[in-house]
N, C-alpha and C positions, 0 to 999 in steps of 0.2 A: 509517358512523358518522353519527351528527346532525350538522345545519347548526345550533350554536347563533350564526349570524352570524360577528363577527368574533372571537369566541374559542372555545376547545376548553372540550367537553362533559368534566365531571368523568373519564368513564372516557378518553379522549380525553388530558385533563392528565397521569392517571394515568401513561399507556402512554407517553406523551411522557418525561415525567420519567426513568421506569425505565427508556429506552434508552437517554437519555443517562448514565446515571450507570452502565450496561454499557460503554455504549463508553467512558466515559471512564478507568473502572476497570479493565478490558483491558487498554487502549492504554497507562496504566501500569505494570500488573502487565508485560505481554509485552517494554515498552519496556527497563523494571527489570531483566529477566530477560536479556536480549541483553547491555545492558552488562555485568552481573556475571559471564554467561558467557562471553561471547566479548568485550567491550569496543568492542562498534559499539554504534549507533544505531540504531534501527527503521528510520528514512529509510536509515541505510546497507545496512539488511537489505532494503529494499523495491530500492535501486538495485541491488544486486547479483544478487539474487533474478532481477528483470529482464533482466538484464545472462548469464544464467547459461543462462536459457532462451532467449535470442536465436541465430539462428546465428552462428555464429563468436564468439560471446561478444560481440558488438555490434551497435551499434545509432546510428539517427541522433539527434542528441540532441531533436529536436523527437517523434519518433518515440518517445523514452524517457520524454518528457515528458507526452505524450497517455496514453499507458499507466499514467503514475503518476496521470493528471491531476491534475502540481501545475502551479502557472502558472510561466511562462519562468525570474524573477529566482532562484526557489526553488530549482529546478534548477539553475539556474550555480552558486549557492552550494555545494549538497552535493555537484555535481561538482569544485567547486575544492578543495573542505575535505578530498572521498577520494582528490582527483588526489596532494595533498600527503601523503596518508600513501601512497601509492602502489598501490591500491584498485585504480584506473579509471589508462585516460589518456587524451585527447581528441587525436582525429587531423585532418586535416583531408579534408574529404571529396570526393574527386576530381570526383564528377557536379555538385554544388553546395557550391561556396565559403560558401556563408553558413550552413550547418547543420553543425558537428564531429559527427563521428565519437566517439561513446563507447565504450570497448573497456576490458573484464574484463583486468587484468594476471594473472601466475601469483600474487601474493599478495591479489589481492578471489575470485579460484578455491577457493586454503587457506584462506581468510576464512568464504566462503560456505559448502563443504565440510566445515567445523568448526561452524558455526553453528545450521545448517540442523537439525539430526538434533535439538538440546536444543531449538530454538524448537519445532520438529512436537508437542516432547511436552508443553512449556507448554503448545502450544494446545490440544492434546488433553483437558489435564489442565483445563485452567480454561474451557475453551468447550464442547467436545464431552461430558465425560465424565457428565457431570449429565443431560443431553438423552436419550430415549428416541429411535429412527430416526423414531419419526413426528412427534416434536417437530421433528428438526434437516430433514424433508423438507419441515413449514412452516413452519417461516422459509427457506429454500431458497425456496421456493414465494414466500412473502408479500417476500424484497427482491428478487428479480425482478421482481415487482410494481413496486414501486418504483422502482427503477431504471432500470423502461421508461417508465413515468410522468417520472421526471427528465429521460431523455434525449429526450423529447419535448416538454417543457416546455423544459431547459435544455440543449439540446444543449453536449458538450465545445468547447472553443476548437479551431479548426481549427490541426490542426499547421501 
């Protein structure tokens, strides 16, 4: 795209705009959509999600924290918030004392298990369904781009 200096070029503005007001519009509709159906959170669909595909259903929590890449404090909170509904529970970690242990109980298992099958089709239904394969293989394409670009500019916080 143009270098117009320190500001974006009209198309540039454009395409700016219209992604945040995707993602922002998403992230509510899909957020909406979890609570009504299941009564979690996104955050809680993202840790468990996580938490699900780990072996043994856990993980070290700095290790669950790089993967989410949220930063540390953010993490403690929404593990204390799903420790208390009985989600998660945090163990302590034999190798290293300073890093708990996050571990999937049997009810963030029925949580995610229940969850999981309506969110696939929200997203299906409001992300993919509109997109032709060659549309959804470039943006596939183009935030790969991006995101290697980020992680070379800004690499994640080292767990």
């Amino acid at each position: 795209m143009g270098d117009s200096g320190n500001w974006l070029d009209d198309r540039e503005q454009q395409v700016w705009r219209t992604f945040h007001r995707l993602r922002n519009q998403l992230t509510l509709a899909l957020g909406q959509s979890l609570q009504q159906d299941s009564g979690i959170s996104e955050a809680d669909f993202e840790v468990l999600a996580a938490l699900a595909a780990a072996p043994d259903q856990t993980m070290r929590a700095r290790t669950l924290r790089a993967e989410l890449q949220w930063e540390k404090s953010r993490l403690a909170h929404q593990i204390r918030r799903m420790e208390q509904r009985g989600l998660v529970a945090r163990e302590e970690c034999v190798e290293d004392g300073r890093a708990p242990l996050v571990r999937l109980t049997e009810a963030g298992r029925t949580t995610i298990r229940s969850a999981a099958p309506a969110h696939a089709a929200r997203v299906r239904e409001l992300f993919f369904a509109g997109l032709t394969p060659a549309q959804v293989e470039a943006l596939h394409e183009a935030a790969d781009v991006v995101l290697s670009r980020l992680h070379g500019n800004c690499p994640a916080e080292a767990p």
